[in-house]
Every structure is written in C-alpha cells, then in structure tokens.
Steps between C-alpha positions, in 0.01 A plus 500: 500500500364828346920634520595125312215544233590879374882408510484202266257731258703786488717196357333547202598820397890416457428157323253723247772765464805162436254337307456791235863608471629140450190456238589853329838408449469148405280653195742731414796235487316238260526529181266540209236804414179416687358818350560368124396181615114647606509718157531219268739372298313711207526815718705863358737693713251745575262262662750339701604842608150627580426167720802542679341896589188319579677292744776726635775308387636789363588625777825467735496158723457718825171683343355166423566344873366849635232489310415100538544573876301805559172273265596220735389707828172568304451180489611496085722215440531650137383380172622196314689567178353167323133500563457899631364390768496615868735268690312550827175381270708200376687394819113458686359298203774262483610524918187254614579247309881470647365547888218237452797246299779638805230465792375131367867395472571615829187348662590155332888573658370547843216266531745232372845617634426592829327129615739273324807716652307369852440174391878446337687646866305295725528187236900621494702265354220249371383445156250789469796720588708350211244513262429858608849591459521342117181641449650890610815453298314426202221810516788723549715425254215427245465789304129694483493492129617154485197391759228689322587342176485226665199510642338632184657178344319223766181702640403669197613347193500126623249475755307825376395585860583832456518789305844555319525894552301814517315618797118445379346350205508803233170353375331545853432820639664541824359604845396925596830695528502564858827414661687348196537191673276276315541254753305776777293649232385162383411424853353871544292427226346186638649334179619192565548349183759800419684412831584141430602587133758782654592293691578220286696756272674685847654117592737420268684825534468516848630178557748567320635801657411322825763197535827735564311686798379211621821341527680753660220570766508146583874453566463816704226392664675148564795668611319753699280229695839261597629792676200575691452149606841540667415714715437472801138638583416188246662276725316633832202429315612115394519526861184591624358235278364684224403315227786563142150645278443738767888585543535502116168731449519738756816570597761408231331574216401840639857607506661307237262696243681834594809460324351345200269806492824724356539245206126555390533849481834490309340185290162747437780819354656216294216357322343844426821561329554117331176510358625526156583145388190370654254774324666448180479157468134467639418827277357661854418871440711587789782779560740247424399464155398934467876535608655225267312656185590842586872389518492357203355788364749781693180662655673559844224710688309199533789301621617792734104469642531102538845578696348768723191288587689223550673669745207621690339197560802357563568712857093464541505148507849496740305737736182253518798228578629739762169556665376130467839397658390746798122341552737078458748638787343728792870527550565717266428913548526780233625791633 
C-alpha cells in the first residue's frame, strides 16, 4: 500500500514539469503584448520596457521557464502581471470556493446517481428505467451554462427562492476565515443563520454542475449492477432464500460501486477544470472565474498556477478513488 501510495505521487512531478512547458509555450504562441496590456494604454516605451525587467520578460524563453521552475520548488508560483500579486496568494483565496462548489456537486452526483442507477437495473426495462434513461440523455446533453441560466430564470427570478449569483450577501459580513469553506466555517462558528444562506447561494451552482455527473454515475452504476446480478454468487443466494433488499444491499451493491468509483474520480478532475461557465454565470469567486479574467487579460502566471493545481488535485483525488476502491473490494492488493 505504502509502495502504491509513493508511486502515484511521484506522479506528480512529471504532470508539474508537462503542465509548465505546455503552459510556457502556449503563452508564447498567442498573440498580443500582455506586458503593454498591464502598462496602460497611456503607458511610454520606457515603462513598458522597465515592467517587462520587473517581470523578466526580457529575458530568453528558457531563462523565464528556469526561473518560473526553480520559484515553483520554493513554493513561488510567481507574480501576476495584472494585479502584482502573488499567484500562490491568489490561487488559495479563490481555490475554496471551487472545492466547496466541486465537492457539493459531486455529493449531489453520488447521493443521487448511485441509488437511482440501483433502483433503474433492478426496475430494468419498466417505466422508471425509461424515464431514467430520458432523464440521462437530457442532463448530458444540456449544456451547464444553459441549466444555470435556467435555473436563475425559474428559482430566482420567478419563484425568487433563491439567490441569483454571488456566494454571500455583500451587505452581510460573512463567517471567521478558518477553512475558506463557509459552509464548515459557518458551522465552526456555531452560525447557523450563515449556513443556510451559503447554502442557499452554493445550490444553484451546484446543481447545476451536478446533473452531467449524476447521469453518467447512474448509467454506470445501472450498468454496473445488471452485470453483477448475473452472476452467479447472486444466484446461490436467490437460492438460499435470501430476501432481493438483502441481495441488493449487501452483496450487489457492494461490488457494483467499484467500477463506478473510476468515473467519480475522472468526473471530480473534470469539474475542477469545467468550472468556468458555471462561476461566470453565477459570478462565484472561484478559479474558474480568476483564470477566465486573467485570460482575458494575457496574465498567464495565474493561468499557468490554475493549470498546475488543477493537475494536482486532479491525481490526489484519483489516488483517494484508488484507495477507496481497495477498502469497496478486499480483492484488490497494492503492491
């Protein structure tokens, strides 16, 4: 286990090093003039020369990827070009909000998915496995964007249930800074008030980042379970008289969860990624929205740091998948 763990961290360092060069020389292939962009449109020669010495960009492409790298085992994800800024200071302000809007999605995916993928493969073939297929078609093919608008259009604008975007009221102050989750540090604070308004403004996005996830883990999970009904340790216990809860509960479901497990990893990597849509149309402070203005802007440290962390949590989530998929099936052994 101890072999399986350092092997899929020392992971890390080639998807870091990939990350970096593919960001460096995407930068360098765009076009346009971040640096006279960050000057001004009022700015000299002389000051657009003496911020790109500020920032190194004077100096060969190799120097600056040295250079970026060397910071970047310090620790120094370099400094943002736009608001001259630290991006490591940036990236943890803004990287809470994305893992409490990612983690809610993927709670609503898997509390959802994974019992109405059970419910739809032992109801195979009968109307609440039509419905559920219609129902999967449609959240996939439905864009995010789309959905959240939307949503904002019937919950919040005709209904007015909810709020229409934002994260907390800006007129309220929010809960202690402890874990930038204001959903834990509302709770942490013993504020409960706070945690039903964050969580009021955390469930339109989350829902809808939620619906493709959840249809994919169910089909999986449908799939997953009609296989392992078929088999035939499930019919020795038919057999023995075992009631179909007890067979569905404790010995199908067990096992049908394990291949679904790889799509919730893979699904967790994609969202942290697809956030952008979803942030920009709820106006959630998230990396999605740090990365889209700093695109817009040319300021590609920042998007460089989004990639790389990204990245990382990307292979840490796939190795919590790995290891949970372990604990599901005592078959499995990490050598």
């Amino acid at each position: 286990m101890l072999t399986f763990v350092l092997r899929r961290l020392l992971m890390l360092v080639p998807v870091i090093i990939g990350l970096t060069v593919i960001m460096f020389a995407i930068a360098r292939l765009l076009p346009g003039d971040p640096v006279g962009l960050a000057a001004g449109p009022n700015a000299t020669q002389a000051e657009i020369e003496a911020l790109s010495r500020e920032f190194g960009l004077d100096q060969p492409v190799w120097v600056q990827y040295w250079t970026y790298v060397s910071g970047l085992a310090q620790g120094d994800l370099g400094t943002s070009l736009a608001t001259r800024r630290p991006v490591a200071t940036d990236i943890a302000a803004y990287l809470p909000a994305t893992l409490e809007l990612v983690l809610a999605a993927m709670l609503i995916a898997v509390a959802v998915g994974i019992p109405l993928g059970l419910i739809t493969a032992v109801w195979r073939n009968r109307w609440p496995d039509y419905l559920s297929q219609v129902m999967a078609i449609g959240a996939i093919s439905m864009p995010r964007f789309f959905l959240g608008l939307l949503l904002q259009l019937g919950f919040a604008m005709w209904l007015m249930w909810l709020p229409l975007g934002g994260r907390f009221p800006i007129v309220m102050i929010p809960p202690p800074h402890v874990t930038g989750f204001l959903t834990l540090d509302s709770l942490l604070a013993g504020d409960m008030e706070a945690f039903g308004i964050t969580m009021r403004y955390l469930a339109l996005p989350s829902i809808a980042m939620s619906l493709s996830p959840l249809a994919t883990i169910m089909r999986m999970m449908r799939a997953s379970t009609i296989e392992v009904m078929q088999q035939d340790y499930v019919t020795t216990a038919r057999a023995l008289g075992l009631s179909n809860r007890r067979i569905i509960c404790k010995y199908v479901a067990r096992n049908a969860v394990s291949a679904t497990l790889t799509v919730i990893g893979l699904y967790f990597g994609w969202l942290l990624g697809g956030t952008v849509l979803v942030e920009t149309v709820f106006d959630w402070p998230g990396l999605g929205l740090y990365a889209t203005r700093a695109i817009v802007s040319q300021d590609m440290m920042p998007v460089i740091g989004v990639a790389l962390v990204i990245g990382v949590l990307f292979v840490l989530a796939n190795l919590v998948i790995d290891l949970t998929y372990g604990l599901v099936n005592p078959r499995v052994r990490y050598t």
